[in-house]
Structure formats: C-alpha cells, structure tokens
N, C-alpha and C positions, 0 to 999 in steps of 0.2 A: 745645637751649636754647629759651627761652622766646623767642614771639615780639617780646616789646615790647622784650625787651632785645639781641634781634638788629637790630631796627632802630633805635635807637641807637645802635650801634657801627655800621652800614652806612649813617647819611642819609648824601645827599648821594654816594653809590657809584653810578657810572653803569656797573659791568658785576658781574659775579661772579669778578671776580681779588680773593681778598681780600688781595692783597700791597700794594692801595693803599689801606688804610684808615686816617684820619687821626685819633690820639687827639682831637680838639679837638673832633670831630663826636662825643663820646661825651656821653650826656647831655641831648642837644638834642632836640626835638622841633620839627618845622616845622609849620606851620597849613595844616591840610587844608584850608582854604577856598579856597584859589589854586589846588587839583589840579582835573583834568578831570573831567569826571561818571564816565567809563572807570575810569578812577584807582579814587575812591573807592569803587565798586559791586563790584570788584575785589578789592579792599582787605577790606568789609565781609561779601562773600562766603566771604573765606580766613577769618575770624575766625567766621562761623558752623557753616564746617567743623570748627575747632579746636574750637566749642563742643559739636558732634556727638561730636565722637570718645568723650567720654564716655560717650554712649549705647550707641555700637557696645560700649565696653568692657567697660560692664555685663552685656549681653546676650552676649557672648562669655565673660566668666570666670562664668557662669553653667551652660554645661555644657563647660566647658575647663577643666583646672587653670591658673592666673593664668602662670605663670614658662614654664609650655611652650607657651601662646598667645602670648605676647611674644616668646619668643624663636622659634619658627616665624614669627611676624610680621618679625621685623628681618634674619631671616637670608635668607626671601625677598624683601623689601623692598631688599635690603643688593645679592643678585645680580640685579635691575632695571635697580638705580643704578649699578651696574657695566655693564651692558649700553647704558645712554645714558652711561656716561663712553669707554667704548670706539666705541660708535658717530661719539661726537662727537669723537673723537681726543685727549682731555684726557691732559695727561700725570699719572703716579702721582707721587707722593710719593718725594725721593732721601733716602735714611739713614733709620738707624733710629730717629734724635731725631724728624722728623715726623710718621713712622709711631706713634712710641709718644705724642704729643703728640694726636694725633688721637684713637687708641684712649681715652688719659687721658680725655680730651674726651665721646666716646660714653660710655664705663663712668658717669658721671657725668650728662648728660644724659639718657642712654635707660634704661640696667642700675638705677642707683640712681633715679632721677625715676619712670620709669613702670614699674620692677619693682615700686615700694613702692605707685604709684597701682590696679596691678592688683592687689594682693595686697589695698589697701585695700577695693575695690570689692565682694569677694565681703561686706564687713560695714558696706557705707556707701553709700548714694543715689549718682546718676550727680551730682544736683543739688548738695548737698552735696560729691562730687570737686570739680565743677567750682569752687564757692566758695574751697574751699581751695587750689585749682591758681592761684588770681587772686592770693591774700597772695604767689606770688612778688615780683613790683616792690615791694611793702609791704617785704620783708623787702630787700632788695636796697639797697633807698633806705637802709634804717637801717644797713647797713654802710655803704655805699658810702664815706661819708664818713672810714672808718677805715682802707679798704683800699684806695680809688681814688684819695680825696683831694677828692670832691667836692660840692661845695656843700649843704649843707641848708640850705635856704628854709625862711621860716617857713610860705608854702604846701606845704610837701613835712611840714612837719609835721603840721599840720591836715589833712595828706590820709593819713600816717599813723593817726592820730587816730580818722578816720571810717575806714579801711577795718577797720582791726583791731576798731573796736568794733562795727561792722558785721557781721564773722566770728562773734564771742563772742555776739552777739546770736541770730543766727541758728541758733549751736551751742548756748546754752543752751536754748532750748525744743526742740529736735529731742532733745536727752539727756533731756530732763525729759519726756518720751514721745509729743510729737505727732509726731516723725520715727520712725516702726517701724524703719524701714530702716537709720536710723544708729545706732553705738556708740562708746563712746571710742577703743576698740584701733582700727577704722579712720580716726576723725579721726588719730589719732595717728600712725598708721602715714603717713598720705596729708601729715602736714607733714615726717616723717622724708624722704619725697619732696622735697617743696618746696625742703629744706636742699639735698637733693642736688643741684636744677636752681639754687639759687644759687648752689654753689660751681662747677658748671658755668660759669655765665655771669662769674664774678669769672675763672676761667679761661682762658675765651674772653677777657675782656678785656687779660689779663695775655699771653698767648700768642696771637693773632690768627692763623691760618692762614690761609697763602698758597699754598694749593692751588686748585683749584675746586671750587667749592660741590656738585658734583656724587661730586665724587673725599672731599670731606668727608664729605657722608652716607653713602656708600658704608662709607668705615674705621668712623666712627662707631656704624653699624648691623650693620656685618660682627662689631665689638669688642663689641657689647652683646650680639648674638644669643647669641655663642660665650661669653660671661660669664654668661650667665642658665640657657644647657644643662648647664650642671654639677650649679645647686640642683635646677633642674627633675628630672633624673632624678633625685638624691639624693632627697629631701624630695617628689617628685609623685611620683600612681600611676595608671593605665591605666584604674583602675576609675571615676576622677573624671572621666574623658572620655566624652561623647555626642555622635558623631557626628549632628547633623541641620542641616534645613534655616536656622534662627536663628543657629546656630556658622558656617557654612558662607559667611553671606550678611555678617555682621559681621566676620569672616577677610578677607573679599574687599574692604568696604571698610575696613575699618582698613589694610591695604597699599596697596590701588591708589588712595582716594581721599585716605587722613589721608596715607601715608609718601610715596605719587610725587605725586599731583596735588596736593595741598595743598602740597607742596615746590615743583613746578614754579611753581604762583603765584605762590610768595616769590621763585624765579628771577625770573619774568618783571617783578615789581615792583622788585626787586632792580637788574636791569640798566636798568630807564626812571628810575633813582635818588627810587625814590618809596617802598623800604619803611620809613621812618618814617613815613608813615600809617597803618602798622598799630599803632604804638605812640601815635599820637591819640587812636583808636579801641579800642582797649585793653579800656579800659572795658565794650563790649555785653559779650566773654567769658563771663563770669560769669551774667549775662543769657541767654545765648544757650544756657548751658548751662541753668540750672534751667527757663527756658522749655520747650524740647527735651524736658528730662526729664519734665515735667510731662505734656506734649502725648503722647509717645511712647509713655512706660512703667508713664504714669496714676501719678508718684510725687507725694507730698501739695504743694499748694504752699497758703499761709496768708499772711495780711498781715502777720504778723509775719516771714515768706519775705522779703516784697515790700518793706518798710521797711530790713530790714538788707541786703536787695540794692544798694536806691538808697546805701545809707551806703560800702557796698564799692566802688560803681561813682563815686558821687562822690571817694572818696579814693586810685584809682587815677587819676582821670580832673584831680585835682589835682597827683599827683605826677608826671603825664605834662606837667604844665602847662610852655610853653616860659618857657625862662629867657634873659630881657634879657641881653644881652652889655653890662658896663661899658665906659665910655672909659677 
C-alpha cells in the first residue's frame, strides 16, 4: 500500500499490532512541526528511498523481463521477512480467512500496483512513473467519500484540482515529443497500477490486519511473488534476460534497501507512533522521483517538468492538509 495512506490508517499507533487501529485516526494528518529533528530526517529519508525505487526499477526491467524481476524480487524479499518474523517469534496468521485476506491484500498492492508499474517502465521514464505513482492519494481522496464515508473539503478539492491538472500538464508535452522515453500504452498501463494500489488501500481500510506488520509483508509478498510466476513464465522468455553487473546491483537494492530497509523505517516509525509524517511529507515523492531520474539516468527534465511538478506536489500536499475536528 501506498505509504501516505498507511499512515493514515496508523497515526497515532504506538507499536506494529495492527489489532489496535482506531477508524477515527483514518484521514487525519498531524503536523510535523512538534516531531523531533530524528523524526522528520527519518521520515524524509524513507520517502527518498520510495522515490529511488523508480530508478532502480528502470535500470532493472531494462535487461530483465519486468514480471520475473518482480516476482524474484518479492519471493526473495517475502523469505527475508520470514526470516525476522521467525527470528523475532511473531506468531502466523490462525485460518484461512486471514491468510486469504492478507494474500487479497498483496495480489493487489504488490501483483497488480507494481506488476503494471514494471511492465509500464520498459515504455515510460522512471520520472514520469513516479509522477503517476503520486495521483494515488489524488484518486483515493475522490473515492473515499463514496466508499469510506469521508469528508471532502473544499481544500481536498482544490488540491484535487492542482494535482490532476498538474499530471495532464506534465503528460501532454512529454506525448507531444519532448519526453522520448514516454508513450501512452505506459502512461496507461502505470495508472491501471495506481487503480490497483487504490482498491488496495480501500481494502486495507475496510479489513485492517491484526497480524504484525512483519507476518503482513511476509503473506503479502510471498502472495504476489507466487501470482506474478505464472505470467512471467507464460508470457516471458530467457532471451530477454542479461545477466550483468546494473541487473544485479538494482536486484540487490530493490530487496534489501526498497522491500527490508525501507519497511523496517516504516517499523521503526511505525512503533514511535509517528508514521503520519510520512503522509505530511507526501508531497517530496514525486519530486524526489523526477529529481533522481534526472540526476541518475540523464532523463529530460524541462520547466514545463518543473511547473506541473509544483501543481502535483501542491495538491497532494493539500489533500494531506490536517482536518479540524468540529465540536
């Protein structure tokens, strides 16, 4: 799930039992300004990684076929997180309603989110991904109120507003040829994603796991790896893989730094009951991504880049905006 709207459903959680999560914390955002300098550096760091991973993604589904890098990625990722749930004596999951609520949960956040993000990748910028992985909360907000029940402000409007017209901006002159690297089939494919990590996250909302967070990732990534090895053999071939030293080095972090360290962050924020600071901060994402991309893989970036970025980042950074509780 996405992270902004993991910590939403977690402020205010001072451990990783999610058996105590309290609907009323759903939606709220708390002000990063009262957190310790620890906190936020913390915080701003996990979301730079989140914004990397795009990078690593690129350069991996570049001589890897997309569905069998993912799924090698979650399957070893999957027996990690098995390895510190067992370490750390966490208990599994009793029945097969949990079990199968969890998998639901993966197939949907990891199988459909970042099957369609890698597939998208071999025909779209890491920068662009990442723009498009940001309309998550965009799109979320515009349901929420039909499926959650909750609030649209008229700042959650105007923050709709600017990030979608932010997106469209950004996707018209990249189609219209200054972007080489993007095409419509990958915009397209990468919001067929987006869908997927929404109805993720309405999921997670609707069904809150009370395992631990660790026994989560675990099903999650065990569920998506074993869902992705089917197309991958079906539909991928042996010939589209090059073993070298770029697949090899983006492999290593996309596991150890995006799936375990970047998750342990969210632990470690998680249990100091501070990961809605990651949902403040929300906003760099997108930023952190085209930046990265820019810097790393020399992809174009343009002020017309730069303008629709600040519109995305302003109307994510509105719809995070905290909401006054009435008397």
């Amino acid at each position: 799930m996405d992270t902004a709207d993991q910590a939403r459903a977690a402020q205010q959680e001072p451990s990783t039992d999610f058996s105590r999560q309290d609907e009323s914390t759903v939606g709220k955002v708390a002000s990063p300004t009262r957190r310790s300098p620890l906190i936020v550096v913390v915080a701003l760091f996990y979301i730079l990684l989140w914004g990397s991973a795009f990078i690593a993604t690129k350069v991996g589904v570049t001589y890897s076929p997309p569905l069998t890098l993912l799924s090698v990625r979650f399957l070893t990722a999957a027996l990690l997180m098995a390895l510190l749930a067992w370490v750390y004596r966490v208990p599994w999951p009793r029945g097969w309603a949990a079990w199968g609520r969890l998998s639901i949960f993966g197939l949907l956040n990891c199988a459909v989110y970042l099957g369609c993000n890698y597939e998208a990748l071999r025909s779209l910028s890491a920068g662009m991904g990442s723009i498009i992985a940001a309309t998550n909360p965009l799109l979320l907000t515009l349901v929420a109120p039909f499926v959650l029940r909750e609030r649209l402000t008229w700042w959650r409007v105007l923050g709709l507003l600017l990030g979608f017209g932010g997106v469209l901006f950004v996707m018209g002159a990249r189609l219209n040829g200054h972007g080489q690297l993007d095409t419509a089939s990958g915009m397209l494919i990468s919001f067929i994603g987006v869908i997927g990590l929404v109805a993720a996250t309405l999921f997670y909302k609707r069904y809150p796991p009370r395992e631990h967070a660790f026994v989560v990732n675990t099903v999650q990534l065990g569920a998506a790896g074993l869902a992705l090895a089917l197309p991958a053999l079906l539909f991928e071939h042996p010939e589209q893989f090059s073993l070298n030293a770029p697949l090899i080095e983006s492999f290593l972090y996309l596991v150890l730094v995006i799936s375990i360290g970047a998750s342990l962050l969210w632990f470690w924020l998680l249990r100091r009951g501070e990961a809605s600071v990651v949902s403040a901060y929300y906003f760099l994402t997108p930023i952190a991504g085209l930046a990265l991309a820019a810097l790393l893989l020399g992809e174009p970036f343009t002020l017309r880049d730069a303008l629709g970025l600040v519109a995305v980042a302003a109307g994510i950074a509105l719809i995070n905006r905290p909401v006054r509780a009435r008397n």
